[in-house]
C-alpha positions as CSV (number, residue, x, y, z in Angstrom):
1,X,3.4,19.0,-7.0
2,X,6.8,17.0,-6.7
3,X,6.2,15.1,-2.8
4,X,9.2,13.0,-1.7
5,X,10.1,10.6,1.7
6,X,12.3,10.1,3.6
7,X,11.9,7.2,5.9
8,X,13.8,6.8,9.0
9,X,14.6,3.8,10.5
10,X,15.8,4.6,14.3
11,X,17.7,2.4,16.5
12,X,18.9,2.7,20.5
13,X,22.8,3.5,19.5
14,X,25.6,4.5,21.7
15,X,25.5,7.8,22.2
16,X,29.1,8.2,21.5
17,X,29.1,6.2,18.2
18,X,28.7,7.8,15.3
19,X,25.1,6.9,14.1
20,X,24.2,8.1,18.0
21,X,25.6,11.3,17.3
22,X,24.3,11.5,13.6
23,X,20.7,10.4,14.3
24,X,19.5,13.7,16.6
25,X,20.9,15.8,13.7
26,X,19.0,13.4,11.1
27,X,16.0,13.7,13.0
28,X,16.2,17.6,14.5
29,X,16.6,18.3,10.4
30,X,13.9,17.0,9.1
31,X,11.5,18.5,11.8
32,X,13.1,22.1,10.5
33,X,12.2,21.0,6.6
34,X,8.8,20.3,8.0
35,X,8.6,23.8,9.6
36,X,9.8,25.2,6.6
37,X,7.4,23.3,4.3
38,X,4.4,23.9,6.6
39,X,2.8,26.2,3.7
40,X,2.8,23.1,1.6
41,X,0.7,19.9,2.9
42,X,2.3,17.2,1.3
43,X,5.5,17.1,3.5
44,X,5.2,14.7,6.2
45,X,7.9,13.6,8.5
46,X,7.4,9.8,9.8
47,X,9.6,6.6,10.7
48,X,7.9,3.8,9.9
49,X,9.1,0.2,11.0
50,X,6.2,-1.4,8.8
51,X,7.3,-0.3,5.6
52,X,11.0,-1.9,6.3
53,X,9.3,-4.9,8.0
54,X,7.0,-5.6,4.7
55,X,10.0,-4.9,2.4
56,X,11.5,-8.1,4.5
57,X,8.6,-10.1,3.9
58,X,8.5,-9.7,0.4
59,X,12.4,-10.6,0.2
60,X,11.4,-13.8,2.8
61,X,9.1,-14.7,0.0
62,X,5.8,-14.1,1.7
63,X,4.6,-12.0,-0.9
64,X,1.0,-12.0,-0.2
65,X,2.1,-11.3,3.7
66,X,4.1,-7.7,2.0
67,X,1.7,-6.9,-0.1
68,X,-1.0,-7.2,2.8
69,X,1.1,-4.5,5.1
70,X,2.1,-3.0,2.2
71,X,-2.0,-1.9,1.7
72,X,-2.0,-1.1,5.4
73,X,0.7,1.0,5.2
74,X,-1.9,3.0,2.6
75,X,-4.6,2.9,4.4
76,X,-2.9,5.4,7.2
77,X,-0.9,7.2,4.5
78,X,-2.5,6.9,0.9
79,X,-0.1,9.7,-0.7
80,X,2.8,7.4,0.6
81,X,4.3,6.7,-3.5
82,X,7.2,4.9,-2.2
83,X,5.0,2.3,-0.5
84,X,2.3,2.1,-3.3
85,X,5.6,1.4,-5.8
86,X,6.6,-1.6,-3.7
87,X,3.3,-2.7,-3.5
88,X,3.1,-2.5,-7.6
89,X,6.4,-4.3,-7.9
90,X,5.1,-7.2,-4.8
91,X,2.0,-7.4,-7.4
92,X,4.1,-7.9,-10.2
93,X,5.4,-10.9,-8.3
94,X,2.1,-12.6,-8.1
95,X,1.6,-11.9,-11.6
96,X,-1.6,-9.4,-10.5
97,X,-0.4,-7.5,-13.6
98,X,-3.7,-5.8,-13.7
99,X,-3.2,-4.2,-10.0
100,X,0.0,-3.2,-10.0
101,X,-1.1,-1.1,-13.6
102,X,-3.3,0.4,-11.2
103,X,-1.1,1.3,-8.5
104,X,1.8,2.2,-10.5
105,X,-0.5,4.7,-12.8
106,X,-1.5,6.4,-9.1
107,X,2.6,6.5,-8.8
108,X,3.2,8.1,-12.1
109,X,0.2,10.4,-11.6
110,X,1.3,12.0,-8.1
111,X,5.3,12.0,-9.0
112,X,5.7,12.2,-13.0
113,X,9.0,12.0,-12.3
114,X,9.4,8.8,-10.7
115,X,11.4,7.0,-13.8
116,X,11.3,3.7,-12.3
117,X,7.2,3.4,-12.2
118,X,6.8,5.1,-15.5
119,X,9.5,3.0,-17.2
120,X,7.6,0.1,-15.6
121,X,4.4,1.2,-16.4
122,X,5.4,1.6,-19.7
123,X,6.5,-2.0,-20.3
124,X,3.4,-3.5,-19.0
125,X,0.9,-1.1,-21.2
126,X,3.1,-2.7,-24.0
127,X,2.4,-6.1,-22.7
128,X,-0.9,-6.1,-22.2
129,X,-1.5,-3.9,-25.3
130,X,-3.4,-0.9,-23.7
């Protein structure tokens, strides 16, 4: 089963701007895709500040601080792939080659189709010779 996310960040705009005016329809649509996915489990509709706030962290430099919410983020939502890839790429950072094999097999095993993780995943089986 293909599952994809779409995270939306929301912010107070001015109603008459154009991000004011596109954000209800943004937000109103994905709440109809949910009611038309309803026979299928997977789709979930959720904004979720934490994921852009650890994706900051990690660009900051506080690695283990990202990777830390990134795990949090999982523990509410462990189907979230988008979040487990960062992780795996935040890992890769700390040279934790080991656990982001782990999380980045999990990606490639619930979305085959993500090319990023498997191309990834691909180069460190080479690496580490497994």
């Amino acid at each position: 089963m293909l599952t994809l996310g779409h995270i939306i960040n929301t912010v107070d705009a001015a109603p008459a701007s154009e991000l004011g005016q596109a954000q209800p329809v943004t937000l109103a649509s994905m709440r109809i895709a949910r009611e038309f996915a309803a026979l299928d489990p997977a789709v979930t509709l959720y904004a979720d500040a934490l994921f852009l706030k650890a994706n900051a962290t990690v660009l900051k430099g506080a690695t283990e601080e990202g990777i830390a919410l990134y795990e949090n983020l999982l523990r509410s939502n462990p189907k979230a792939v988008l979040v487990r890839y960062h992780l795996a790429l935040s890992l890769l950072q700390k040279r934790e080659i080991k656990r982001a094999v782990e999380q980045l097999e999990k990606v490639t095993t619930a979305v085959p189709q993500h090319l990023d993780a498997a191309l990834l995943l691909g180069q460190l089986y080479l690496q580490t010779g497994k």
